[in-house]
Backbone as CSV, one residue per row, in Angstrom:
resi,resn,N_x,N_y,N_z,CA_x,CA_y,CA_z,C_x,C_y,C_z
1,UNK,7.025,-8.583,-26.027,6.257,-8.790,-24.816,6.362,-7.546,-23.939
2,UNK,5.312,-7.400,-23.357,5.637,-5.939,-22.655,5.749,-6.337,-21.023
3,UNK,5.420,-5.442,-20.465,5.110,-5.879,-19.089,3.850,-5.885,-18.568
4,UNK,3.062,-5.663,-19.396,1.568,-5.798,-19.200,1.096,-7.104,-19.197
5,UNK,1.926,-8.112,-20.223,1.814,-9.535,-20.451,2.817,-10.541,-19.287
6,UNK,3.348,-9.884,-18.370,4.085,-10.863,-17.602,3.515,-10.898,-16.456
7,UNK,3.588,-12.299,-15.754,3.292,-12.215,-14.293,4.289,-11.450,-13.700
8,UNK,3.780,-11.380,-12.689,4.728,-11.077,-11.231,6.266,-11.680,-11.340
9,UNK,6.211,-12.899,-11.107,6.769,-14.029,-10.893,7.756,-13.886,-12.554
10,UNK,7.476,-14.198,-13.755,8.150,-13.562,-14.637,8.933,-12.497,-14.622
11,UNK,8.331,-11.425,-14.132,8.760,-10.409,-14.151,10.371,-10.312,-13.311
12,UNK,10.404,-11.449,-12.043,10.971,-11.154,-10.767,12.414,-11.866,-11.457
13,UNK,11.824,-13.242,-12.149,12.981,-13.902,-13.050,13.568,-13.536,-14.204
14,UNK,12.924,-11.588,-14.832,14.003,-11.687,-16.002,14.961,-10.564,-15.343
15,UNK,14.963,-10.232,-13.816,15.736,-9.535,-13.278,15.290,-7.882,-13.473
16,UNK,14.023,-7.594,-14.097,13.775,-6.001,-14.262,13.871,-5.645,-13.347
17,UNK,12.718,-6.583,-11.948,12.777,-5.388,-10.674,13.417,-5.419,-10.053
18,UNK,14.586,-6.592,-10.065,16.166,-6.063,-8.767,16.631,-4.382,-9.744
19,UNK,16.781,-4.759,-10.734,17.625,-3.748,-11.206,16.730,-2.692,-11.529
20,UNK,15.774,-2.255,-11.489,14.743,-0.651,-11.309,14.884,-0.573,-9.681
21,UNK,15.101,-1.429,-9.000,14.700,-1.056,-7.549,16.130,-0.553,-6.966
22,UNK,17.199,-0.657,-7.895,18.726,-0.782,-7.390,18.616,0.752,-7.586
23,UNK,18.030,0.907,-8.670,18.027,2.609,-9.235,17.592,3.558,-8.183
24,UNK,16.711,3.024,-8.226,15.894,4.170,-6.470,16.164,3.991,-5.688
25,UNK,17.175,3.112,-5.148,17.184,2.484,-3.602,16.585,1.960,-3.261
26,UNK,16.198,1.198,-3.736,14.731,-0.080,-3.089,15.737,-1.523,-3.276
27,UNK,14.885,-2.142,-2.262,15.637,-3.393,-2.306,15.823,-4.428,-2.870
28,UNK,16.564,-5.045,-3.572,16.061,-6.121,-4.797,15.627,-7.195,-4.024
29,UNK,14.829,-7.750,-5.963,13.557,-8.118,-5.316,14.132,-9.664,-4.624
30,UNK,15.642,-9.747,-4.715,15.625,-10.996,-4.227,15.807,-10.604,-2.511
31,UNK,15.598,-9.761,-2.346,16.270,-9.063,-0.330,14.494,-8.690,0.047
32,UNK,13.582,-8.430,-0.559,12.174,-8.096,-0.406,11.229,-8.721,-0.191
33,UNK,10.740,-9.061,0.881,9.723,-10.554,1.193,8.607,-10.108,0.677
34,UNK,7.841,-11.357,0.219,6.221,-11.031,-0.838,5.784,-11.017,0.297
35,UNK,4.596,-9.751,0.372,3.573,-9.456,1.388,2.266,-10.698,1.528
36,UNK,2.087,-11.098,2.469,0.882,-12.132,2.851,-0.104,-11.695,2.263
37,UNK,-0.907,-12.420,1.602,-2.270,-12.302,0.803,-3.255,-12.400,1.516
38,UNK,-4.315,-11.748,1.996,-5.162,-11.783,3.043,-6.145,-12.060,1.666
39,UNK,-7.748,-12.792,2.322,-9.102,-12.949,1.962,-10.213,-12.174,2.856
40,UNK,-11.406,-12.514,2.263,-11.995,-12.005,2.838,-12.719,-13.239,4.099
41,UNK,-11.902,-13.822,4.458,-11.851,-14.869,5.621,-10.901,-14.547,6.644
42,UNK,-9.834,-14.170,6.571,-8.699,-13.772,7.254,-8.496,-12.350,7.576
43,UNK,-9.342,-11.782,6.958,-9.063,-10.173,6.707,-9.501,-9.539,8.173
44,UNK,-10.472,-9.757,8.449,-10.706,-9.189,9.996,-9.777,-9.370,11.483
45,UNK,-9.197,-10.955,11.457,-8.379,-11.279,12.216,-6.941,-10.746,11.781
46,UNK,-6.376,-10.633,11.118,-5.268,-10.000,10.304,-4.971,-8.198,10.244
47,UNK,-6.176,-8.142,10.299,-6.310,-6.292,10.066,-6.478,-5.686,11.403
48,UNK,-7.962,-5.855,11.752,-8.215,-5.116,12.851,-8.152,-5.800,13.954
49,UNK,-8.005,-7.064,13.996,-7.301,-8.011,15.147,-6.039,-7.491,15.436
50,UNK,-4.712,-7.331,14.814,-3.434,-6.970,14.634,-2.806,-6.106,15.901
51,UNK,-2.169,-6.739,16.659,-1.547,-5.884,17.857,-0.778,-4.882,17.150
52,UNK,-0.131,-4.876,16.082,0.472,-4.027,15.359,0.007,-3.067,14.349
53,UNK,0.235,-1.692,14.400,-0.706,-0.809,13.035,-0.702,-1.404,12.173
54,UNK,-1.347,-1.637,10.313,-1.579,-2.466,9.088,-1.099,-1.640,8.516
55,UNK,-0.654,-1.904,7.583,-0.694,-1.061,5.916,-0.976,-2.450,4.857
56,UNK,-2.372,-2.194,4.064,-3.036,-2.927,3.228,-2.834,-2.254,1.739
57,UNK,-1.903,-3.256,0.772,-2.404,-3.165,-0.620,-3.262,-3.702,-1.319
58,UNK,-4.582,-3.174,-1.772,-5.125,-4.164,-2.546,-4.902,-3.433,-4.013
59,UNK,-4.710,-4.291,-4.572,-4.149,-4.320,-5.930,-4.931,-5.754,-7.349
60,UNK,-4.639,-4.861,-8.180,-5.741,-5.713,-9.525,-4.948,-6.866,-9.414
61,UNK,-5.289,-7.872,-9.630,-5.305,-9.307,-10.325,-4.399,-9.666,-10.890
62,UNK,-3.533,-10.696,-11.185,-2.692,-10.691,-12.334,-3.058,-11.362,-13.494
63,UNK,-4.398,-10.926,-13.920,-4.382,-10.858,-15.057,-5.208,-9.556,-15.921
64,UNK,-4.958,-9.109,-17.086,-4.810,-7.591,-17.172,-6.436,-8.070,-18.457
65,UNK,-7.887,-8.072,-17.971,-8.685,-8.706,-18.674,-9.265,-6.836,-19.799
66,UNK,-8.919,-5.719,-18.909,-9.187,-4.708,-19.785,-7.753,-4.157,-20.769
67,UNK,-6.981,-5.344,-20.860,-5.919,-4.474,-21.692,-5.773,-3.533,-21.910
68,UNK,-5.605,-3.115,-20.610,-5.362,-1.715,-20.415,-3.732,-1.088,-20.409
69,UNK,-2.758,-2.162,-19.783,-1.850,-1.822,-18.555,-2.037,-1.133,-17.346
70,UNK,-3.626,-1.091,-17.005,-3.304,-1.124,-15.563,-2.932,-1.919,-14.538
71,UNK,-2.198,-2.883,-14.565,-1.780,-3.869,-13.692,-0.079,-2.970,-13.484
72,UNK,0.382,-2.435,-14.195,1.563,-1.979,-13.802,1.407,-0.903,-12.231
73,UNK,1.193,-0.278,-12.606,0.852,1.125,-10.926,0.883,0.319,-9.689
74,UNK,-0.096,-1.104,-10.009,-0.182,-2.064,-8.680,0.762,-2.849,-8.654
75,UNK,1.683,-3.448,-9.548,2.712,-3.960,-9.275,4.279,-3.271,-8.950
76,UNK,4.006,-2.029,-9.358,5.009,-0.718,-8.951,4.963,-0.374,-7.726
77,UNK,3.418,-0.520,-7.193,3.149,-0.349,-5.863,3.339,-0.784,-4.509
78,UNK,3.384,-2.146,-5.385,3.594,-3.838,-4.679,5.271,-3.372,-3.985
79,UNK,5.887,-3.022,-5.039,7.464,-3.070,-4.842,7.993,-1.678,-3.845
80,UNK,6.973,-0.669,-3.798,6.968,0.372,-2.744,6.722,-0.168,-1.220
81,UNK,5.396,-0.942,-1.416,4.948,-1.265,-0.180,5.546,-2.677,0.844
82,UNK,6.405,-3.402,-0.182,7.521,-4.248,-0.026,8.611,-3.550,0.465
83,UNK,8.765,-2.530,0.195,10.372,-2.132,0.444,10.200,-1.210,1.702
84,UNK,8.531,-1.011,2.266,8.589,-0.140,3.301,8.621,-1.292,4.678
85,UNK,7.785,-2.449,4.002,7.284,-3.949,4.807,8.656,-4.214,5.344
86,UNK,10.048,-4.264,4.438,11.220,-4.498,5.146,11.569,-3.591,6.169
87,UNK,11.341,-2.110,5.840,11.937,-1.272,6.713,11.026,-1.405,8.246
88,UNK,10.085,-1.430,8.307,9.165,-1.484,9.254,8.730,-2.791,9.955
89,UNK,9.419,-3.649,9.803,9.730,-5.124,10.100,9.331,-4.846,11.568
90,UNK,8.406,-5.747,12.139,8.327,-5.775,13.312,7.480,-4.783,14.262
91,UNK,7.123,-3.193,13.413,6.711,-2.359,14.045,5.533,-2.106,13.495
92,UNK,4.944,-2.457,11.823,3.615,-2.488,11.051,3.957,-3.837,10.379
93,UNK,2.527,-4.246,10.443,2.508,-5.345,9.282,1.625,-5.018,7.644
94,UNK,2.503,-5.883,6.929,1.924,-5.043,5.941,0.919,-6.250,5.285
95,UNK,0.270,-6.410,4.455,-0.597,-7.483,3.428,-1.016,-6.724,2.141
96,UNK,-1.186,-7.892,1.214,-1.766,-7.132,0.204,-3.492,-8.198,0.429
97,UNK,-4.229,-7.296,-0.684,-5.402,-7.970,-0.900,-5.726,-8.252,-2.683
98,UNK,-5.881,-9.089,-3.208,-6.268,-9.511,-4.637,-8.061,-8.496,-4.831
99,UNK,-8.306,-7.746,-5.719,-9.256,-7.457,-6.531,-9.241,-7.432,-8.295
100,UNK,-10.004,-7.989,-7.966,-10.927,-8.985,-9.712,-11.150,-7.295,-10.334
101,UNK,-10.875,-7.654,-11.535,-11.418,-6.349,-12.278,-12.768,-6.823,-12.656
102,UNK,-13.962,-7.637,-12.307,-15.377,-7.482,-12.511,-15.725,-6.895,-11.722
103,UNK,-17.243,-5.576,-12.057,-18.044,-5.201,-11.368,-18.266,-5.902,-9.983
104,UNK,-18.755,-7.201,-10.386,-19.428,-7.980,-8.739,-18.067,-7.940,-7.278
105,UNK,-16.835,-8.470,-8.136,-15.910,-8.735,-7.125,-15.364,-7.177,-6.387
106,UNK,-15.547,-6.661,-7.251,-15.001,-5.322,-6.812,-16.387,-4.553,-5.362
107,UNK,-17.985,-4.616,-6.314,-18.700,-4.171,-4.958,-18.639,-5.160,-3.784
108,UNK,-18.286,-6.268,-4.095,-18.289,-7.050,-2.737,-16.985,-6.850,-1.941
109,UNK,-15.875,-6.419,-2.976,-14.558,-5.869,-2.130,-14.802,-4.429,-1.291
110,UNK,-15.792,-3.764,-1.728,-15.727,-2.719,-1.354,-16.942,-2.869,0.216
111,UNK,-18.248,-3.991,0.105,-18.604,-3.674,1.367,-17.379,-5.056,2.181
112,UNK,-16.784,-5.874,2.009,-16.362,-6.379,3.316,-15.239,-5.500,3.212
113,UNK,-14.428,-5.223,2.424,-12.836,-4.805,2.932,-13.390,-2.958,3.363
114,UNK,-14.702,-2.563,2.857,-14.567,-1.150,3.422,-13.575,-0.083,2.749
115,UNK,-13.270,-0.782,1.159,-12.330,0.347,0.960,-13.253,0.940,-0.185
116,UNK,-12.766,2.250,-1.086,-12.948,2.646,-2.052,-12.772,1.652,-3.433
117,UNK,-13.685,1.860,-4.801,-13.168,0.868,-5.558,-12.387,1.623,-6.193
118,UNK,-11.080,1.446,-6.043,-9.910,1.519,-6.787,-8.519,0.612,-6.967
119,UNK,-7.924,0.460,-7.927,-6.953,-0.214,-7.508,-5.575,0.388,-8.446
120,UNK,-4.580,0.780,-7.693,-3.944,-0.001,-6.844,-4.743,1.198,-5.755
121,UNK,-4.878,0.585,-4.298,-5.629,1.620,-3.315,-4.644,1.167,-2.401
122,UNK,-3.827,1.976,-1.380,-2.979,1.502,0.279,-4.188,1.918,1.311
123,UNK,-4.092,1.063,2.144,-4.953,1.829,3.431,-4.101,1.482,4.636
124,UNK,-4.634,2.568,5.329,-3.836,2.338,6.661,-4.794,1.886,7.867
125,UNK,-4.109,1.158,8.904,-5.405,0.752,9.755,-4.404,0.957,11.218
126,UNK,-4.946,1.349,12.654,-4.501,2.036,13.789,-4.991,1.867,14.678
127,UNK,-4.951,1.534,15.788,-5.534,1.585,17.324,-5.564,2.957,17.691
128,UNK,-4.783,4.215,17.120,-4.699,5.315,17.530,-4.374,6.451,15.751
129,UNK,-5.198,7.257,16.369,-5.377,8.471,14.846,-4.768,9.430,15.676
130,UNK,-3.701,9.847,15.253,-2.776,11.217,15.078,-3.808,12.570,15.453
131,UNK,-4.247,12.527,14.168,-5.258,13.501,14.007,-6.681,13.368,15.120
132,UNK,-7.233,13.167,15.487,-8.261,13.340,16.193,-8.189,12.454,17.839
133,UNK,-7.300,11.721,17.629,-6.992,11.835,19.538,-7.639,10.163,19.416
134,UNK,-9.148,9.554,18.699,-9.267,8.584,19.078,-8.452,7.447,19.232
135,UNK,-8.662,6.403,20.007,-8.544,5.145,20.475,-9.350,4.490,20.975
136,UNK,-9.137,2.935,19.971,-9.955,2.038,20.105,-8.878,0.746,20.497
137,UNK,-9.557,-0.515,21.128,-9.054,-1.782,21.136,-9.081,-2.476,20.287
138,UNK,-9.050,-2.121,18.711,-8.770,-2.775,17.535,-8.857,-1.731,16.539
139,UNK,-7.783,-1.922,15.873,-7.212,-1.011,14.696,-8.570,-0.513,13.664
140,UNK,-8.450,0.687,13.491,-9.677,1.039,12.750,-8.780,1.956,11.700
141,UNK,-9.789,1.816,10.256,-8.871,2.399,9.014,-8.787,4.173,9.280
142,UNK,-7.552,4.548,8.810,-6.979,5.569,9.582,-7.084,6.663,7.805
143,UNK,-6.430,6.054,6.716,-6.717,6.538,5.841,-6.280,5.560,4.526
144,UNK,-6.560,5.934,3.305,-6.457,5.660,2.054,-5.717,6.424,1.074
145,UNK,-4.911,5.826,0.476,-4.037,6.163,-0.662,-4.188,5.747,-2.328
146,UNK,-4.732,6.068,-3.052,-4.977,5.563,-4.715,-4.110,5.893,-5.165
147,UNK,-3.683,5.406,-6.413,-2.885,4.994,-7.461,-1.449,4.642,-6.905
148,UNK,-0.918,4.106,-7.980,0.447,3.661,-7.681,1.272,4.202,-8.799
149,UNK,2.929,4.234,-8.996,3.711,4.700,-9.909,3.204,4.322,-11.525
150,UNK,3.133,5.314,-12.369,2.555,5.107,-13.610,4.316,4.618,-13.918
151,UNK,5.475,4.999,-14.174,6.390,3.847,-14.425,7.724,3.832,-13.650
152,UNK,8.615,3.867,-13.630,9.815,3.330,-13.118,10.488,4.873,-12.462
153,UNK,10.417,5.624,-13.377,10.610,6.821,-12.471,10.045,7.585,-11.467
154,UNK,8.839,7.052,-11.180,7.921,7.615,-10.173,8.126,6.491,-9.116
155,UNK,8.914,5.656,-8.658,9.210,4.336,-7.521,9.852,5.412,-6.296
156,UNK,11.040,6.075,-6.259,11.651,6.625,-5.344,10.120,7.883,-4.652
157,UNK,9.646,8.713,-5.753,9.122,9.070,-5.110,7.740,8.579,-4.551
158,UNK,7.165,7.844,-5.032,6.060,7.076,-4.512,6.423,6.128,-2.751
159,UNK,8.079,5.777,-2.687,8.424,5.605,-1.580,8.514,6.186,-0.744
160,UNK,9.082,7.925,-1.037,9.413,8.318,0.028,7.876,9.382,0.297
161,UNK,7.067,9.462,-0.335,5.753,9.878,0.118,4.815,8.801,0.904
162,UNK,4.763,7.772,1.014,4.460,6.344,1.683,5.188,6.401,2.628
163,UNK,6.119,6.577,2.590,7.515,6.731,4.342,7.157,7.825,5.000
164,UNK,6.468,8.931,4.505,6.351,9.673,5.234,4.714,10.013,6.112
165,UNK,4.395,9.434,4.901,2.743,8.579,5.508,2.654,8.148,6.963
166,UNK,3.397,7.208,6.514,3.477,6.211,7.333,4.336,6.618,8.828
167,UNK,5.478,7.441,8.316,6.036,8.114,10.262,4.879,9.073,10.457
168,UNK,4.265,9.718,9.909,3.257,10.803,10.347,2.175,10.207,10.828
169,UNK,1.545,9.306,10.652,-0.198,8.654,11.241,0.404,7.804,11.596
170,UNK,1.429,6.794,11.683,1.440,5.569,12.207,2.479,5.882,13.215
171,UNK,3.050,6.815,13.625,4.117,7.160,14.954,4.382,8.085,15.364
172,UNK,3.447,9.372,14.626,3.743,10.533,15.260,4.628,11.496,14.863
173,UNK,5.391,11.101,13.957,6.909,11.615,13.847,6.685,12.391,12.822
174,UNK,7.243,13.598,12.752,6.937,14.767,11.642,8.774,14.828,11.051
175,UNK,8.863,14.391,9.791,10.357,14.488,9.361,10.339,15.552,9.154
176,UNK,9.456,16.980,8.684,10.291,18.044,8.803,10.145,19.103,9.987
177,UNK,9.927,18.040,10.953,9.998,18.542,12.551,8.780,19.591,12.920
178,UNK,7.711,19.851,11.858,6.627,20.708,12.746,5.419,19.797,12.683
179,UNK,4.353,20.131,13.483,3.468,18.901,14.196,2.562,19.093,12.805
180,UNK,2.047,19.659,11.827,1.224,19.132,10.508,1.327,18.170,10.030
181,UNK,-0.191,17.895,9.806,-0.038,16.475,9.710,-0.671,16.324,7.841
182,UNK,-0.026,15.429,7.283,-0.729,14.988,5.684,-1.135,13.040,5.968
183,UNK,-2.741,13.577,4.434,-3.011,12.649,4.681,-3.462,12.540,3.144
184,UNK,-3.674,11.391,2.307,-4.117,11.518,1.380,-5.953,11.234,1.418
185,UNK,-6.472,11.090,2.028,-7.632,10.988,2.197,-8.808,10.633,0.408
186,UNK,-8.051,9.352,0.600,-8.234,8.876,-0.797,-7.996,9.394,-2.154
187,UNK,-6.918,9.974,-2.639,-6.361,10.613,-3.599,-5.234,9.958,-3.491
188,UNK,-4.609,11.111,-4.784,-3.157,10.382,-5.192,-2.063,11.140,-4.082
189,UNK,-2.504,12.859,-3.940,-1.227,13.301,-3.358,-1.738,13.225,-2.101
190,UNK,-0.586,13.924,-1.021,-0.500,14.016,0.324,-1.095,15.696,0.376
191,UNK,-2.230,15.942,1.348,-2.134,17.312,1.626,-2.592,17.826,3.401
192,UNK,-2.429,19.023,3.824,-2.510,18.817,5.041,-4.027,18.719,5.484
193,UNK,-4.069,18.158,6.599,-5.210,18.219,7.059,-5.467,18.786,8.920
194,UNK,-4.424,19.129,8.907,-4.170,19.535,10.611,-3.118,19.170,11.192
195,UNK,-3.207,19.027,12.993,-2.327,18.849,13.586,-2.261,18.013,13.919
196,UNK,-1.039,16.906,14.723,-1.441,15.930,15.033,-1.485,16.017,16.724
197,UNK,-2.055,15.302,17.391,-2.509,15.322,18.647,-1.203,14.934,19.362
């Protein structure tokens, strides 16, 4: 059986991801709360309603209908964006969103949720952009992140590029102390795009 064939939920009970997450420093998965599943009913009040900045995973399905193994990257991803959801407790909220690997579900994901079709995709959503000074009275998407860890050794760093995401557009904070700002602007890596305001 691989891991292409297990749920989530399988996966959590044969103990793989406490012990890959122990490896990187991530939190096992029994210390890691599952992120709230938003629809496309809830998604507006949840997102851009949100007194608090968002960080949104939408991620494939659990079930893998192109036998591909692409369901792994999004469930690798799941466990990044979980382990940032703990750290940031209280100051971002995080959700994931379910996308169908059919054509239809995916263009209809793409005009209500407004994202790119990809999955695994992070987006970020903000009352305030770093980069260009605006502010609005409801969080507007700030940027987008594609793919997730192809396997177990790419978790630490897929975290700490997401952590740094995330202090840079969502608080301002530059960890290596000069005001440039990165953004992935729908890609995989981080690159600069300016200063932040």
């Amino acid at each position: 059986m691989s891991l292409s064939d297990l749920t989530r939920r399988e996966f959590l009970r044969l103990g793989a991801l406490s012990a890959g997450a122990a490896i990187v420093g991530m939190p096992a998965a029994a210390e890691a709360k599952p992120l709230e599943e938003l629809n496309p009913y809830n998604f507006s009040a949840r997102v851009y309603h949100n007194p608090l900045p968002v960080v949104v995973l939408f991620y494939e399905a659990d079930v893998d209908l192109k036998n591909d193994r692409s369901l792994e990257p999004s469930r690798r991803m799941e466990q990044v964006v979980e382990a940032l959801a703990d750290k940031y407790e209280g100051q971002v909220a995080f959700f994931r969103v379910a996308i169908d690997h059919d054509k239809l579900s995916r263009e209809v994901a793409q005009r209500i949720f407004g994202v790119p079709d990809s999955s695994p995709l992070t987006a970020m959503y903000s009352r305030f952009d770093v980069l260009t000074g605006r502010k609005e009275a409801h969080n507007f998407q700030i940027d987008t992140k594609t793919g997730g860890p192809k396997d177990d050794g790419w978790l630490k760093l897929f975290l700490e590029n997401t952590d740094y995401w995330i202090q840079q557009n969502l608080f301002g904070k530059s960890p290596d102390g000069d005001r440039k700002l990165y953004r992935y602007e729908g890609q995989v890596e981080l690159h600069e795009v300016g200063v932040m305001q």
